[in-house]
N, C-alpha and C positions, 0 to 999 in steps of 0.2 A: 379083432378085439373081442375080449370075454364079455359079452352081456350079464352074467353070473345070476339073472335072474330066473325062475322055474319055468316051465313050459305053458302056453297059454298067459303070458301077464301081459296087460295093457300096454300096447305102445307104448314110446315116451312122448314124453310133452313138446312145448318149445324151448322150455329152458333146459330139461334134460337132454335133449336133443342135441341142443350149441354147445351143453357142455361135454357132451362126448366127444363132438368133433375137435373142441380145445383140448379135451385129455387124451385123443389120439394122435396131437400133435405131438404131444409132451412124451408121451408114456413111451417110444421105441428111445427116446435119451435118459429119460432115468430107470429104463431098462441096463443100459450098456454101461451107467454107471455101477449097478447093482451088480449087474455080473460081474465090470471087475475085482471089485469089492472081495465078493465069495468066490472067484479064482484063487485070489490070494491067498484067502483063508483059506482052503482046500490045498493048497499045493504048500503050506508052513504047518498042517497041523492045527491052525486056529482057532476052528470051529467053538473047538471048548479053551475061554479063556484060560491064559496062564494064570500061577496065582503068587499076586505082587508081596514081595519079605516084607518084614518090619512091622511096626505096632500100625501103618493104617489098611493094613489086614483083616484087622482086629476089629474095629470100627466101623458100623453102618454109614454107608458114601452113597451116594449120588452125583453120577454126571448127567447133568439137563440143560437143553437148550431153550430158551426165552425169546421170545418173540412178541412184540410188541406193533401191531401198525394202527394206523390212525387216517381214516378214510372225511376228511372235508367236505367232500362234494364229488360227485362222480367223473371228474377227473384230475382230482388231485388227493394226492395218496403218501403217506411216509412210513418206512418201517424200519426197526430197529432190533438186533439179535445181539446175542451173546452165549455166552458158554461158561456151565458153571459147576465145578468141583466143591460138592460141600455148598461152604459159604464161600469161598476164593474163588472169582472171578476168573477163566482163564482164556478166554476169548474174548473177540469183539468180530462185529461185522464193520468195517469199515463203508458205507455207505455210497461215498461218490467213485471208491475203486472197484466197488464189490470182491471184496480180498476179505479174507480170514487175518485178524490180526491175533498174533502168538502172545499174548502178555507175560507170559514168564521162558525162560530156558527152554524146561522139561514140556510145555504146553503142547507140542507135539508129538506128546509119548512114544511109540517104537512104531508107526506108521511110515512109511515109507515116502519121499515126496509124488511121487506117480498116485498113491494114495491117496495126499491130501490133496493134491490138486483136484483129480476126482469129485471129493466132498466139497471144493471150492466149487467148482463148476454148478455140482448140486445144489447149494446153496443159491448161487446163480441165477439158476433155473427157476427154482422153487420162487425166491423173492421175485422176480418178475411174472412168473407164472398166475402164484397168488395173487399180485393187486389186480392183473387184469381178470380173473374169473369172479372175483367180489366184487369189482365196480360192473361187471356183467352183469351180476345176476343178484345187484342189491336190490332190484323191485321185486322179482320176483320169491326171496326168502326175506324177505319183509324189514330188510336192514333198515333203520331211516337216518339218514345222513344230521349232522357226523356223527359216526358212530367210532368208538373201538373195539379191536378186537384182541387175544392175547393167546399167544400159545405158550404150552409145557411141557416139553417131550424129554425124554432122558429112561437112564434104568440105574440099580441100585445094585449097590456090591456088601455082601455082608458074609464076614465067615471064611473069606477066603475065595468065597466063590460067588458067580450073577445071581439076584436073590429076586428080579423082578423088572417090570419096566413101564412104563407110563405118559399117557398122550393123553391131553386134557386141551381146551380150548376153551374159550371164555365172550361172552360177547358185553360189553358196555361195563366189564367188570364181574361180571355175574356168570355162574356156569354155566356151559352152553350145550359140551359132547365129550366125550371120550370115546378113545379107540378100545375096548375090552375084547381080549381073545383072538377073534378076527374078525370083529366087525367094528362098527362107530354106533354108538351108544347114546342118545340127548340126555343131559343130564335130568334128575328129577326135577322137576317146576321149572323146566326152561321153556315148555310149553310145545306150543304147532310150528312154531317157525324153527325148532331144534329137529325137532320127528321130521321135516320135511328135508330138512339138511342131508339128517344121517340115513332120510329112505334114497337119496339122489347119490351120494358119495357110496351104499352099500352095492350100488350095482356095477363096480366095476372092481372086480378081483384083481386087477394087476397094480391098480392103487394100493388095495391093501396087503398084496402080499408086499409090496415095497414097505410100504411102510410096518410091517410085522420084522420085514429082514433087517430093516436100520435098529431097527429096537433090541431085536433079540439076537442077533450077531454083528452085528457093525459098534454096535453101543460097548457093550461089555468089552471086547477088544481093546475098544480107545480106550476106557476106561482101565483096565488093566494095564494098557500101555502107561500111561501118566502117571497110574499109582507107582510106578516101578522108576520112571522118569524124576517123578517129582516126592520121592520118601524124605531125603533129607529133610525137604523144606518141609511138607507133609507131617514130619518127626518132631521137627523143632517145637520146642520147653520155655517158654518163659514166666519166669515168675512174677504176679501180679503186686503191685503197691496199694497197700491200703489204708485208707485215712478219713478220720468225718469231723463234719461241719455243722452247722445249722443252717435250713434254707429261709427264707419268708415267711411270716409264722403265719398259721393260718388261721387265728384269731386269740381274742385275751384266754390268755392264759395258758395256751397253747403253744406248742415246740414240734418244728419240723426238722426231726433228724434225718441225716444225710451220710450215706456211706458211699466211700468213692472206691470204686477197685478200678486199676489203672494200668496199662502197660502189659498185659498177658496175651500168651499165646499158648496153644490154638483158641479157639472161639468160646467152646460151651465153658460156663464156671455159672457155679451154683450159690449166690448170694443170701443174707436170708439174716434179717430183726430178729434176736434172741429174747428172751430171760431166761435165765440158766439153760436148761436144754429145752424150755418152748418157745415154738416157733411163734412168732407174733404173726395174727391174719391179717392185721390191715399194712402189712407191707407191700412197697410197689414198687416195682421193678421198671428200668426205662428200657429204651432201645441201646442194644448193644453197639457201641460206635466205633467206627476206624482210627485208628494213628497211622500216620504216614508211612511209618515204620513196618507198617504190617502188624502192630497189636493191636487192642482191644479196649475201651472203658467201658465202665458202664456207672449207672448209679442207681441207688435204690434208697429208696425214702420211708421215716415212718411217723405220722402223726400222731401228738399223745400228751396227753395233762404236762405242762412244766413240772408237777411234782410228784410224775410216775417213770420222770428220766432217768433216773438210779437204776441201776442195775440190771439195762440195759445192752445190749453187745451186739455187734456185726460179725457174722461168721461166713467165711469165704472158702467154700470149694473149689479146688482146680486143680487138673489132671498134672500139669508141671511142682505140685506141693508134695507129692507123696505120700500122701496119703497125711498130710500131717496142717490140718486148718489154721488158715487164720483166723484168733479172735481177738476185735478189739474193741475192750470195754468202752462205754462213754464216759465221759468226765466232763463233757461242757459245762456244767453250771460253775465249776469253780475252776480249774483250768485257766481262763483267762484275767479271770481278776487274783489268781496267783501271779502268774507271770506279770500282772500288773503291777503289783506290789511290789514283786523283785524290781522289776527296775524302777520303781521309785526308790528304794532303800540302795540299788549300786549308785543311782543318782548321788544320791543325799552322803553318802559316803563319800564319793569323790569329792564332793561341796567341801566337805569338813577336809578332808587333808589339803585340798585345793586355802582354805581360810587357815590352816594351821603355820603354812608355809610364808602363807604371807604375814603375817603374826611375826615370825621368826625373823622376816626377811627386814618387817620395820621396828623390830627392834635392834637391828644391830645396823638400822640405817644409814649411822656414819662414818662420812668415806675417811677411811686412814687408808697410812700409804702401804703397801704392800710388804709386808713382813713386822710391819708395828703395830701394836694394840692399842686400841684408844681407853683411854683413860675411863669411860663411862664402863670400858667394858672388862676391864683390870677391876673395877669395884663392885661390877656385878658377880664377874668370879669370888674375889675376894670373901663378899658377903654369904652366897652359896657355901660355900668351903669347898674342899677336895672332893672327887665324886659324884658330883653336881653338872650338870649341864642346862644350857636357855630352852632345852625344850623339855626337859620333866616342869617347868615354871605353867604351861599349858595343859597334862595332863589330866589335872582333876577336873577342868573345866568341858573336856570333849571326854573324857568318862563321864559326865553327867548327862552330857547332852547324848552320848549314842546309849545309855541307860533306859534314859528315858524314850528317846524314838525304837527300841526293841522293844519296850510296853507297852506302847503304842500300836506298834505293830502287830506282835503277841497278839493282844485283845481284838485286834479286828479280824484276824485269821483263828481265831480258836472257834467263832459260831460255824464256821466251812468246814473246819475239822471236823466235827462235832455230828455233822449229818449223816 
């Protein structure tokens, strides 16, 4: 095994010591994973990834893997992974199988399965590996229980082509190390117990070249595989819905507008409180959320005097619009005391033909027998004369009356107009 350190360095310690002897158990198996790995690639050409059609080409991506464990007490441990394209989740580690689960079709991109099995194994490996060498050696790098821990690893495609790649670890939340170059790095203000980490993991070269070779050819591979795998889905357009509210007001006098963009896809759209074309600063933006569906919401809010809500508007960016935004004015202050009105006035109108009918119905209330005229009703013609009918007798009285509730009306809608 590579000691990788310069000539004349001090022994190791005890704990660097235990931990060589566990990385020399490990390291001849994710050896023979690694080779087969760059077989492949060498013997297709792969080295330099291909480069996937279509508009997410075009588009800065990342695929990184997440890792999450959660150390109790020194011998109880949980950890949790995934795999993630973008913002689209495309793996899972299933836990009690230790299996890779495929969440979509394409999640497999052009990998071979001798392949994935390979990186199943590694995974494997790695998650067992890990909990025992940190519940090792949590006195010694000064962990104090419980603690957690978080990793970031993945690389980025931009242009067509690998643009980059990136390993970050985290401890309790907070930065811990990074892999930069070929070495592991403590992050700024992580302190003695990161620099101690990354002088213990620096001396064994066959840790990092593995870990250099999953980043910078194993990663872009997969990575190209899926975009190529997964473009249609990757491609798909959808156009968002947009509509506002008011939220809770946040004190007298005050209006919390509320713009809801609903149902788009893919992820990024650029929301944003207008007046005419300035941008309003106190606008706030929430977290972008899932639909079941695979789309997106989101909402975004703006606080502001009740009589600065004029002329106001929501403009919404998104790559399925064509370049062509939505904008929608506000209108809450009168908006719904319009609609209010209107169905009082369809009410009140049905009232009146609903009372004209019956009007009609009791004045011609008595039963004759069918094909005779009753005599009351022979004198009301009569008296009318020719031309005449029982319901111009009611006209003037419901033209007075819808006269006057349209002036009624009129006047209480002309001060909204008016604004």
């Amino acid at each position: 095994m590579k000691a990788g350190g310069p000539g004349g360095q001090r022994p190791p310690g005890p704990a660097e010591a235990s931990f060589s002897c566990r990385a020399a158990m490990l390291l001849p198996l994710l050896l023979t994973f690694q080779g087969l790995l760059l077989l492949h690639a060498a013997g297709t050409g792969a080295s330099q990834a291909p480069r996937p059609p279509g508009p997410a080409a075009e588009e800065p991506l990342s695929f990184h893997v997440l890792q999450a464990s959660s150390f109790a007490n020194h011998s109880w441990a949980h950890s949790q992974g995934s795999g993630w394209l973008g913002d689209v989740q495309t793996h899972g580690w299933d836990t009690a199988l230790d299996t890779i689960r495929f969440l979509w079709p394409w999640s497999r991109g052009n990998f071979s399965t001798q392949e994935l099995n390979n990186l199943q194994s590694l995974f494997r490996l790695y998650f067992h590996g890990f909990t025992i060498e940190v519940q090792a050696f949590a006195h010694e790098f000064q962990f104090e229980y419980p603690f957690e821990l978080q990793v970031l690893a993945g690389c980025t495609w931009r242009a067509g082509k690998p643009s980059g790649s990136f390993f970050n670890g985290a401890y309790q939340g907070s930065d811990f190390l990074s892999f930069q170059g070929n070495s592991w790095q403590p992050s700024p203000g992580a302190g003695s117990r990161a620099q101690k980490v990354c002088a213990v993991l620096n001396r064994y070269r066959d840790i990092k070249e593995i870990v250099l070779s999953l980043l910078s050819h194993t990663c872009p591979r997969f990575l190209a595989g899926i975009l190529e795998a997964g473009k249609s889905e990757l491609g798909r357009q959808v156009k968002p819905e947009v509509w506002l509210s008011t939220g809770p007001s946040p004190g007298p006098g005050r209006l919390l507008l509320v713009c809801h963009v609903s149902g788009f896809h893919p992820k990024p759209v650029w929301v944003m409180w207008m007046r005419g074309d300035q941008e309003q600063r106190g606008t706030r933006r929430g977290d972008v959320l899932p639909h079941a569906d695979d789309t997106w919401y989101l909402r975004v809010t703006l606080d502001v005097a009740a009589g600065q809500a004029a002329g106001l508007s929501c403009r919404v960016k998104h790559s399925s619009l064509g370049g062509q935004d939505i904008i929608i004015h506000w209108g809450g202050e009168w908006a719904p005391l319009t609609l209010m009105c209107l169905a009082v006035l369809v009410t009140l109108l049905l009232l009146l033909v609903l009372c004209s009918r019956l009007k009609k119905l009791s004045s011609n209330g008595k039963a004759v027998a069918p094909g005779a005229r009753s005599p009351d009703s022979a004198a009301a013609a009569s008296a009318r004369g020719p031309g005449t009918s029982g319901r111009q007798l009611h006209v003037p009285r419901e033209s007075w009356i819808k006269n006057r509730l349209f002036k009624k009306l009129k006047a209480s809608l002309n001060p909204l107009w008016q604004r």
